[in-house]
N, C-alpha and C positions, 0 to 999 in steps of 0.2 A: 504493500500500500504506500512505502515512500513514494515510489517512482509517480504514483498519482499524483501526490501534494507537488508533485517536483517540476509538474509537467505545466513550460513555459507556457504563460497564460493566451498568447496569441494561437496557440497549435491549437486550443480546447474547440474554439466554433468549429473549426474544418475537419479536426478528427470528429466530433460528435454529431455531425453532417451526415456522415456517410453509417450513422450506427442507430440513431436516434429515428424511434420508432415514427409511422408514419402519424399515427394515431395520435394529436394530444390533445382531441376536444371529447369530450361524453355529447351525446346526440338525444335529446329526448323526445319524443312525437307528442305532441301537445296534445292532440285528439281531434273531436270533428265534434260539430253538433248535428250530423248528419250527411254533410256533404264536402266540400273541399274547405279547407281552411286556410287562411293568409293572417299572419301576424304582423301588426304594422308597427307598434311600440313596448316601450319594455321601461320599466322604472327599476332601481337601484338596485332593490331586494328580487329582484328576478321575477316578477309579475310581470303577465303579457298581456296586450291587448289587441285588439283586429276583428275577423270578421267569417263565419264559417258558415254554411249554408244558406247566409243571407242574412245571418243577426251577428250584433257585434257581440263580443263574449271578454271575459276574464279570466286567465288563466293563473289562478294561485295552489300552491303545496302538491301540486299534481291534479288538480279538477279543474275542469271547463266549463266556466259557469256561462248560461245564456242573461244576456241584458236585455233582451226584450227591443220593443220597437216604441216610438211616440203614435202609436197604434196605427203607425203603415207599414208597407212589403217588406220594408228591408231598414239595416243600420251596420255603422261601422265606427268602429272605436280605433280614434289615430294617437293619443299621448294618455299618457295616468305617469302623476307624480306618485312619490313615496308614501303619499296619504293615501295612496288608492281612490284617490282622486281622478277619473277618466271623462275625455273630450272623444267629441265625435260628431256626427251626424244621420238621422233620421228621416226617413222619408215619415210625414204625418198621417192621419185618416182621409187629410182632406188633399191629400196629392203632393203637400211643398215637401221640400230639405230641409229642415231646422237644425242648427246646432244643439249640440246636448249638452248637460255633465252629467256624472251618475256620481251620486254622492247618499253616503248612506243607507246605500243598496236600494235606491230609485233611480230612474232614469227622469232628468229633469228637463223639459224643453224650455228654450233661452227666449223663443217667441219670434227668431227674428233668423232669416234664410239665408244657409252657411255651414259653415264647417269648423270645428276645433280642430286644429294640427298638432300642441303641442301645448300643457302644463308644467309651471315649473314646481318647487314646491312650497312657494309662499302660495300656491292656488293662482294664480295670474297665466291665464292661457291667454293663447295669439290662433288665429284663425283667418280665414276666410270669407268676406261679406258678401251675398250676392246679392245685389242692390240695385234699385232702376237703371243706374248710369253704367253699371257692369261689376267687377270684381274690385274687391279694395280690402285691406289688409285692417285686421279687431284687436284690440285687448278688452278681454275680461275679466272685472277684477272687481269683488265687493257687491256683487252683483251688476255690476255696470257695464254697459256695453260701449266701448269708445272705437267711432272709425276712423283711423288712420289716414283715410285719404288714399291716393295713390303717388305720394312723392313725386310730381310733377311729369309723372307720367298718363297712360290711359288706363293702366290698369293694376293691380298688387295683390300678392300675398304674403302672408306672413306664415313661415312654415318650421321657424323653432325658436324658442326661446330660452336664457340659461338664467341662473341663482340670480343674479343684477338685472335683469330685466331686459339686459340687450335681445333684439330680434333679429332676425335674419329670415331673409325670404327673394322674393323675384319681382320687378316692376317693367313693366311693360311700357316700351316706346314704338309705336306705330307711325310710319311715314305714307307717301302717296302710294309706293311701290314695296316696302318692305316693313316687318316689324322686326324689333329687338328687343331681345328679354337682357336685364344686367341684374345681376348677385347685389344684396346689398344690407347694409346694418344700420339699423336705429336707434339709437344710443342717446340717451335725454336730450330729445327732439329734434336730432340731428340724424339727417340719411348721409350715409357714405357708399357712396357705388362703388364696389370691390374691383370693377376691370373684367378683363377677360385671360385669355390664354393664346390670345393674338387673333382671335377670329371675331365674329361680333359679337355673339350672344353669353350670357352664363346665367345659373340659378343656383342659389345657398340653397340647401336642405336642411341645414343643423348649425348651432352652434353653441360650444362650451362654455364653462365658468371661466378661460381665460381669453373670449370671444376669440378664440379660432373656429372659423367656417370650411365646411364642408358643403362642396357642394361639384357640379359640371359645369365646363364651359368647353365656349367651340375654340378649334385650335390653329393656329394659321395655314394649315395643308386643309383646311375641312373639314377633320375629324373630330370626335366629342371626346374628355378627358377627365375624371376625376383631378378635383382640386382641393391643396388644402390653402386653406387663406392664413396666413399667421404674421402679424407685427405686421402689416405693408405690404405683404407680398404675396402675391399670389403661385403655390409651386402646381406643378403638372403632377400628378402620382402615377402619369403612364397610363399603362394597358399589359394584363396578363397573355391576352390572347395571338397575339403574335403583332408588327407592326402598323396593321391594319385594326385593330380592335381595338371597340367603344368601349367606354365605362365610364360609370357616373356614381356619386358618394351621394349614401343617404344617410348617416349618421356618424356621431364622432364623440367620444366619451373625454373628460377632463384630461386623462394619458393622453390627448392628441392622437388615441388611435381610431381609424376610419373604417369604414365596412360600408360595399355597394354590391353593382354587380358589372359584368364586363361583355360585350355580345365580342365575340371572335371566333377564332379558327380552333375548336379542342378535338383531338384525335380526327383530325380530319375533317371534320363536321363546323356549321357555323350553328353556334349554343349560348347560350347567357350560363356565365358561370359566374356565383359569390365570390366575391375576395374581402382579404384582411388586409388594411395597411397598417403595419406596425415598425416602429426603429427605423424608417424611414427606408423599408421592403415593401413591395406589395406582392403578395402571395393568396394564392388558386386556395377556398378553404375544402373543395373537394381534396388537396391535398393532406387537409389537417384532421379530418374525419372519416373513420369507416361507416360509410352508409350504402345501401343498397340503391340511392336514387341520386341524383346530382342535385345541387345545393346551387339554385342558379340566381337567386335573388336575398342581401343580406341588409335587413332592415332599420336593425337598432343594435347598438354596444352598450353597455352602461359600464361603470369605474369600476367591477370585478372581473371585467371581462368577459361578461357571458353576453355572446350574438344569438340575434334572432335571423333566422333564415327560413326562405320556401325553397322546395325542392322539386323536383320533375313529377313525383309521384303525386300532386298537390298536395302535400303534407305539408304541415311549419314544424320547425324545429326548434328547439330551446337546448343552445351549446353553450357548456361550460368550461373553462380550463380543466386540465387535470393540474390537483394541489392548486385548486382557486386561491390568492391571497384574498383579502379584504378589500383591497384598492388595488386597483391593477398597478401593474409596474412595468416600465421600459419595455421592448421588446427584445434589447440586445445584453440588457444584465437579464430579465429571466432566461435565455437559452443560454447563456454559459452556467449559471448554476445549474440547470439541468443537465447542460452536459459533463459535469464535474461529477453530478450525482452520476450520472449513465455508466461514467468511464469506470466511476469508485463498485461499482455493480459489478461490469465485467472481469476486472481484475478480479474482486474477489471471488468470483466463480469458477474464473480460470486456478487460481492458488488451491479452490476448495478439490477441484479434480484433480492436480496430481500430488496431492496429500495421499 
């Protein structure tokens, strides 16, 4: 076991590369309320929310609970903070969309035509308005409904919001001949257009407690690209699928780690495949799990590191690290303690045999 402790710190990633099993996520099938299910958000403690045969649902300690409707066809549940607190939207009796919350195990209609996207956990959601003039970006809070307007554009939404109240979402500028979507943050009463990735368009999906954004934008060859936004700057996070392959960020936990999904080239085939960006890798997480179905769209991360994914089979998934900590951590110090742990494994089993 010296030669372990001895073993110069840079060799550990590349030896534990080629050792280090393929498996490091657990896979849980959330279930169905009868038909296909899609989970679209996740709060801290590992609650899901989304939307399965047509109702939005709650996924806590292993059960799937149904939420019912504002007594029309269908609903779907997009954010729940730590309170179990969950936003969404409702088709009514009388035919509209209303936004919801479900709070205290009622589903409560807000009265007014939209969508919840995203709770933080002072209970201050941002959503969706749909409004005679078109779309435009909510906060609600205290009961209150406040519309954002459209930030000098035609159109807005607001599609995540973090602990300080910063939002992040997409505004719409429309010309004679063209429209453009730009990424952008709201920050006491201030909008900042985020840019792009050299092409015209972008949209934020998410953003953290240290408002870094998550989100797609176009690229100057044409293509679309997951971005992360951080300090000023907007970086590219590529593409899994070979040099032609799309990918866009739907979520992004306080680690700065992101999860979307990527349309390209896999064994041959053009497929939507989940990815993880972590440690500043972006990695295929059909490579990080054994599932019998492929993992093509990954929805939400929270600060333990457990993603939400849908998969080919229409199934959703609820993955967790193996040896979850509390709060996620880096991605390039967990894989060398892993791989330390790995190495100190093999040795000692090789010693244990020719004992």
């Amino acid at each position: 076991m010296r030669f372990v402790h001895n073993l110069p710190f840079l060799l550990v990633p590349v030896f534990a590369s080629a050792l280090w099993p393929a498996t490091i996520y657990t896979a849980i099938d959330l279930g169905t309320l009868g038909g296909s299910t899609t989970a679209l958000g996740m709060n801290g403690l590992g609650q899901v929310v989304g939307y399965s045969a047509g109702h939005a649902f709650l996924y806590s300690n292993g059960v799937m609970k149904d939420l019912g409707t504002l007594g029309g066809i269908s609903s779907q549940a997009y954010g729940i903070n730590d309170a179990g607190i969950i936003g969404g939207n409702s088709f009514t009796a009388q035919g509209y969309v209303n936004a919801f919350l479900y709070t205290s195990g009622a589903l409560g209609n807000l009265g007014f035509s939209g969508s919840i996207n995203s709770i933080n956990n002072s209970g201050t959601a941002v959503g969706t308005l749909n409004g005679p003039a078109g779309f435009s970006a909510f906060q609600y809070s205290g009961g209150v409904m406040t519309d954002l307007g459209t930030f000098g554009g035609t159109d807005s939404t607001a599609n995540g919001i973090n602990s300080t109240g910063q939002i992040a979402g997409r505004l719409t500028l429309r010309g004679p001949n063209v429209t453009v979507f730009q990424a952008y943050i709201y920050s006491g009463g201030t909008v900042t257009e985020l840019g792009t990735l050299g092409g015209r368009s972008s949209d934020a999906r998410a953003i953290n407690d240290s408002g870094q954004v998550a989100g797609s934008s176009d690229t100057a060859n044409g293509s679309q690209h997951a971005f992360l936004y951080s300090q000023g700057v907007m970086k590219d996070l590529g593409a899994i699928g070979g040099s032609g392959g799309l990918s866009y960020a739907s979520a992004i936990n306080n680690a700065g780690q992101v999860v979307g999904y990527d349309l390209g080239i896999f064994n041959g085939s053009t497929d939507y495949h989940a990815f993880l960006y972590s440690g500043g890798v972006m990695t295929d997480l059909n490579s990080l799990v054994a599932l019998n179905a492929v993992l093509q769209f990954a929805n939400g991360i929270n600060d333990r590191g457990q993603i939400i994914a849908q998969a080919s089979n229409s199934h959703a998934y609820l993955l967790t690290p193996l040896a979850a900590a509390t709060t996620a951590t880096p991605e390039p110090a967990t894989s060398v303690v892993s791989a330390v742990g790995l190495i100190g494994m093999i040795f000692s089993r090789k010693r244990r045999q020719s004992e």
